[in-house]
Every structure is written in C-alpha cells, then in structure tokens.
C-alpha positions in Angstrom: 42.7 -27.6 -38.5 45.4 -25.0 -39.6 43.4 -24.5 -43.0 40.2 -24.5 -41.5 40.8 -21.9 -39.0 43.0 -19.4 -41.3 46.4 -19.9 -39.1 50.0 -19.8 -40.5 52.0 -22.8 -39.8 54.9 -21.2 -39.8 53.3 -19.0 -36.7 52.9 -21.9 -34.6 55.1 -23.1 -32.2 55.5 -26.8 -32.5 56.5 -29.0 -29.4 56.1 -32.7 -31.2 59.0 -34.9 -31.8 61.1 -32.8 -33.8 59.4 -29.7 -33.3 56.1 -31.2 -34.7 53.1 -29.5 -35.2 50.4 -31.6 -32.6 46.9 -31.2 -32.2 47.1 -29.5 -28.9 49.5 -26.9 -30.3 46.9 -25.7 -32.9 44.6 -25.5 -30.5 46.9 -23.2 -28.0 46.8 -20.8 -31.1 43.2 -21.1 -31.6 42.9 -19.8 -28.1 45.1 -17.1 -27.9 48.5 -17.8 -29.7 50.5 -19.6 -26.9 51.5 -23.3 -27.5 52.2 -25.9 -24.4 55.6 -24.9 -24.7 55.1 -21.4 -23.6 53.0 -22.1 -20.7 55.1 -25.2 -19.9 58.1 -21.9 -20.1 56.1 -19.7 -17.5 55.6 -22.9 -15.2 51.6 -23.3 -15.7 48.8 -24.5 -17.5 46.7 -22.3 -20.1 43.6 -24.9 -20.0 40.2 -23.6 -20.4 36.7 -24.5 -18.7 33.3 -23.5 -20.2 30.0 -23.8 -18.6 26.8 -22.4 -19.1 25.1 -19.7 -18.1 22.7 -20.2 -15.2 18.9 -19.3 -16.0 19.4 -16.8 -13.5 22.8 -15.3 -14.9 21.1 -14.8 -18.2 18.0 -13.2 -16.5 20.4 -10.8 -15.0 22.6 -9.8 -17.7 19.8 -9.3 -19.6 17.7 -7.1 -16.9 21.5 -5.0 -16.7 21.7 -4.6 -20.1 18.5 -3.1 -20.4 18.6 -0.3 -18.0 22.0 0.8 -19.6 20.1 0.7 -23.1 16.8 1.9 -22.3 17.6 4.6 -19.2 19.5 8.2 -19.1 21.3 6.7 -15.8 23.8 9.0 -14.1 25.6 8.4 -10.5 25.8 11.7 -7.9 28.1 11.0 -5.0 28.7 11.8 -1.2 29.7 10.7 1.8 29.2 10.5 5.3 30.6 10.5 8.7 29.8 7.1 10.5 30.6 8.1 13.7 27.3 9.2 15.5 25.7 6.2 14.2 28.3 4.1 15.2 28.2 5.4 19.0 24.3 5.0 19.0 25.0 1.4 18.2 27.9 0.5 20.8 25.7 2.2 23.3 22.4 0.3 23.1 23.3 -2.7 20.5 23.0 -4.9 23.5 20.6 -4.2 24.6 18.8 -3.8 21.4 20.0 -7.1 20.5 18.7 -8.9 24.0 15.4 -7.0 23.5 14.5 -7.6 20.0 16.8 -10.8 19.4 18.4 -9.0 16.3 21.2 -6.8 16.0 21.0 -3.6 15.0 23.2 -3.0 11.9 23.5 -0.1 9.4 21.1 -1.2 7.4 18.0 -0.1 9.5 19.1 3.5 10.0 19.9 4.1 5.8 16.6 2.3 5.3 15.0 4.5 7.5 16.6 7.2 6.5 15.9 6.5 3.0 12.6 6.7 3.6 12.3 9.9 5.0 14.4 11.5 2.3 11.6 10.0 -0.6 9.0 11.5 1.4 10.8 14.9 0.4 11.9 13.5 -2.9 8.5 11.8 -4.2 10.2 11.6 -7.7 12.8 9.2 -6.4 10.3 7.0 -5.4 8.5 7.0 -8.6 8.7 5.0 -12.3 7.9 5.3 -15.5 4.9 3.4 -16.8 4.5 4.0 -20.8 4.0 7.7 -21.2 3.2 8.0 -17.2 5.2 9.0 -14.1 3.8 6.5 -11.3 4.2 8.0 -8.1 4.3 5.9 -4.8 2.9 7.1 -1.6 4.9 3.7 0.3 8.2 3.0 0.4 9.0 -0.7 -0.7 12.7 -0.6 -0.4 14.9 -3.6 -2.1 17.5 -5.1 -0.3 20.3 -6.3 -2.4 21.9 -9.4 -0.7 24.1 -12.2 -1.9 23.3 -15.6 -2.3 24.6 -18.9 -3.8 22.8 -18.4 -7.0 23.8 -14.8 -7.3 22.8 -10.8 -6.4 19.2 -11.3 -5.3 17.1 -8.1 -4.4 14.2 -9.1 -1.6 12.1 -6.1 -0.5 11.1 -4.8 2.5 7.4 -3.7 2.5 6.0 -0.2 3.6 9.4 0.1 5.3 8.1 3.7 6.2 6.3 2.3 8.6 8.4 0.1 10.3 10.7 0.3 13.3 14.5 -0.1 13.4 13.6 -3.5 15.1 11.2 -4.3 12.5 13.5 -3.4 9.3 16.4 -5.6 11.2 14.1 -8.5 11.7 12.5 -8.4 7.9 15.6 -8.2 6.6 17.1 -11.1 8.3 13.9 -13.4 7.3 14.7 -12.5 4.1 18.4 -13.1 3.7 18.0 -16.4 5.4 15.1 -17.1 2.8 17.8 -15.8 -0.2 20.8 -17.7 1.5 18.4 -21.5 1.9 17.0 -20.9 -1.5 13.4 -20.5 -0.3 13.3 -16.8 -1.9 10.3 -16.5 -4.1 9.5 -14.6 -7.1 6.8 -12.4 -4.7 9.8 -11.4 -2.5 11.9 -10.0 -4.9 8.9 -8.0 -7.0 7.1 -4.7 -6.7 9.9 -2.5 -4.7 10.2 1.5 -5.1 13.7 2.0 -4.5 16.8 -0.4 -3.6 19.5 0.4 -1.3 22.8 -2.3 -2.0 25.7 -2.3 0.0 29.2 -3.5 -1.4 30.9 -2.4 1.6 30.7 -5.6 3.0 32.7 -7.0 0.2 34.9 -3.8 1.3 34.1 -1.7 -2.2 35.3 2.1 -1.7 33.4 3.5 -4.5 30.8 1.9 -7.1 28.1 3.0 -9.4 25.0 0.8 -8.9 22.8 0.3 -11.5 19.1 0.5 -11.3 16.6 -2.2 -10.4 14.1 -1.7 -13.0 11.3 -0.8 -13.5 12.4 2.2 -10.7 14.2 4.5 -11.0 16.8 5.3 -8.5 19.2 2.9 -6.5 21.6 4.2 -3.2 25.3 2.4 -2.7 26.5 2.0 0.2 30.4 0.9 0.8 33.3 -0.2 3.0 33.6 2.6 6.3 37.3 3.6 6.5 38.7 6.0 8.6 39.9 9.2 7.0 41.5 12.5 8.2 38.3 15.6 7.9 37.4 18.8 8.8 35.3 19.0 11.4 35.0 23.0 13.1 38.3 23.9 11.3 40.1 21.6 12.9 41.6 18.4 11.1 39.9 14.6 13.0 40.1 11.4 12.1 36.2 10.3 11.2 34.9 6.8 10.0 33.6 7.9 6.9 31.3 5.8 4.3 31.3 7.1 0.7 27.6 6.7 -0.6 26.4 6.9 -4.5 22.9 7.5 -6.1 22.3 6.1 -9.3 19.3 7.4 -11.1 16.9 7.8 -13.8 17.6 11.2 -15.6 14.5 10.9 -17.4 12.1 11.7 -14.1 14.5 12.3 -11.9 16.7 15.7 -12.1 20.2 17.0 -11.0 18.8 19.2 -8.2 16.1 16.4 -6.6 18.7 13.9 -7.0 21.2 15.7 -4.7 18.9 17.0 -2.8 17.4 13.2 -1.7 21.4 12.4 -1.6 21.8 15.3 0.8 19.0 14.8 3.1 20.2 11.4 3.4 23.2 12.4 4.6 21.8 14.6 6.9 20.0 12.5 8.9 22.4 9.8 9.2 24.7 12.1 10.7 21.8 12.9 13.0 20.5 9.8 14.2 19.1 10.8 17.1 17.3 14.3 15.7 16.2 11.7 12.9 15.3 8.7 15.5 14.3 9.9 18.3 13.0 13.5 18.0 11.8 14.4 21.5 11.3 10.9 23.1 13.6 8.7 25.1 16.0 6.7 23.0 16.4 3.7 24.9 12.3 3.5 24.6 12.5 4.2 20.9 15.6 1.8 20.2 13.6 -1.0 22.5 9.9 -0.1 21.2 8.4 0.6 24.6 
C-alpha cells in the first residue's frame, strides 16, 4: 500500500507493536497525513463516511453550476426598515388569522411587493430564450422552501393577482406539499422570478443565485434591530438587509436598482402600497 500510493515510510507514524507500520496507519496518511496516534493524541476519532449523492443533490449542483458558467450574475444590495410592516401585522394578525385561517407572515407583503416593482421593471421579469428576450406580462413568483430532500422552489401562480390572504394560503399548500413529499415536477416549473428567504435560518447577508431559466432572484434575511437615521435623529429600527441577484445580460445596473428600490419603497409603505384609499381592516380581511 505504501508503494502503491507513492508515500514515504519513513513519513508515517507507526502505532503497531514496536512502532509498526499497520494497515490503518497507511491509511490515516492516505487521508490526510494523521495516523491513529495523532487523533488518539487530540482525544478523537478521524473516521470517514461516504455516501452518494442524492438524484436530487446532483440535479442541483448541476443546475448551480450552470448559472455561474453560463450567466453574467451580479448581486445589488439594500435594506429595509421592518417596522411599519411589523405594526400592520401585530395590529390585525388576529384577526387576519381568525378570518382567513392563515397567518399573515412577511412573505405575502414582499411577494406582493415584488410584483408591483416587475410591473415597473418588466426586464426583471423576463428570460432569455436563444437569441430572444421573453417578456412576461404575469408574475409567477418561486418560493424557495426547505424540505427533507433539500431547497425546493414551488411557485406561486399569477401572484399579481392574488390577495395577501391568497399568497399566505398558496404558499402554505405548497410548503406542506414540499415538507410530505407530495411536491411535483408541475409545482416547481414555469416561475418568472423567485424570492428565497435565509433569514429564517437567521442569515445576515447572502448572494442568491438564480433559478434558471430567469433571470433575477430577491434575498431576504434574518431582521435585527440596528441603530439608523430616521429625521436626523439616531432610532433603533428592525431592519432586514435584502439582495438582488441578476442576469447582467438583460438586466442592467440602473433597472436592477431601480426594481431593488421600489421594493423597498413600498414595503416601508405598506399601507400606501396595500391599501391605497380603502379601509384596511376590509382589505386585510377581503370584504
């Protein structure tokens, strides 16, 4: 074993009767250069465990290491102040909740906001097809969401349509479906634009990589309260940092801001953005 794999014997710790070259002590420096002896010295085993790659692993890696080959991806960054959002939901959540039998969590008001801001931004919401720029006049927005088997991205269909009630309930159906295993292949295909949310895993900051074939994906993460500005005066604010990862090929600097921006904007205005002129208990409870 020492001539087959190129190692010096005289490099290899021996911990056999008489300091004894064993079989396991080749194979310690195989793996890395440590005999039994060292890790018996640091009070712990050095054993290794292989397995094989899940069908779905490979798919993944594969899909991952084809956006980083085969798209000009950058990341623009921002963040935003929690706060208003947060009140809007400890003042109607229950009543939301007993209404709708959901609770209303974050994830409605960025998808909603979301698609407002691709309305603005139509290039956000679009792909490349060949030598073609597809543009989408829905918004089928990708939810990432853990499951046993791994990241799996459901989407939410014409979510531009939808209610706050309607987003919460979809995307529970669809977690539940991810988290059983009942997800299907028709769930997870034909989105616009995915929104993914490490926060909940209490990331600070990430770069997300696109879901291909689009072309733009938003990160949300962990809400922490930090010391800001607000009307020159220093408060203490829950804020969210918030990236956008996106295809430079269709997608420039100044739309992918922008979108960023507008996102922003109307999450720290919940109510202009919700409820325009109308009664927000009726809006929050569809009546």
């Amino acid at each position: 074993m020492i001539a087959e794999n190129g190692l010096a014997a005289n490099s290899i710790n021996g911990t056999g009767k008489d300091g004894r070259i064993t079989k396991q002590d080749v194979i310690a420096a195989m793996s890395g250069g440590f005999s039994t002896a060292d890790a018996q010295s640091w009070g712990g085993s050095r054993d290794q465990n292989r397995e094989k790659m899940s069908m779905l692993r490979r798919k993944i890696a594969e899909r991952l290491v084809s956006v980083k080959n085969e798209t000009a991806m950058l990341t623009t960054f921002n963040e935003v102040d929690m706060k208003p959002i947060m009140d809007i939901r400890a003042k109607y959540k229950d009543a939301f909740a007993k209404h709708h039998e959901v609770n209303l969590g974050f994830m409605s008001f960025f998808t909603k906001a979301v698609t407002e801001a691709l309305n603005l931004y139509p290039a956000v919401n679009a792909q490349i097809d060949g030598n073609e720029v597809v543009f989408h006049n829905y918004a089928d927005i990708g939810i990432a969401v853990s499951s046993p088997k791994g990241l799996m991205v459901p989407v939410v269909r014409n979510a531009e349509q939808m209610s706050l009630a309607e987003i919460e309930k979809e995307i529970k159906r669809l977690a539940i479906k991810a988290r059983d295993g009942k997800i299907t292949p028709d769930d997870m295909t034909g989105g616009t634009f995915t929104i993914t949310n490490g926060g909940v895993f209490g990331s600070m900051l990430s770069t997300p990589i696109i879901n291909p074939p689009q072309s733009a994906i938003l990160g949300m993460h962990n809400v922490v309260e930090r010391p800001v500005a607000i009307n020159g005066k220093v408060e203490i604010r829950p804020i969210m940092y918030v990236a956008l990862s996106y295809d430079h090929r269709i997608i420039d600097g100044k739309e992918s801001v922008g979108f960023l921006v507008k996102v922003k904007e109307m999450l720290e205005n919940p109510e202009k953005m919700l409820f325009g002129a109308k009664d927000p208990v009726q809006v929050l409870l569809g009546l």
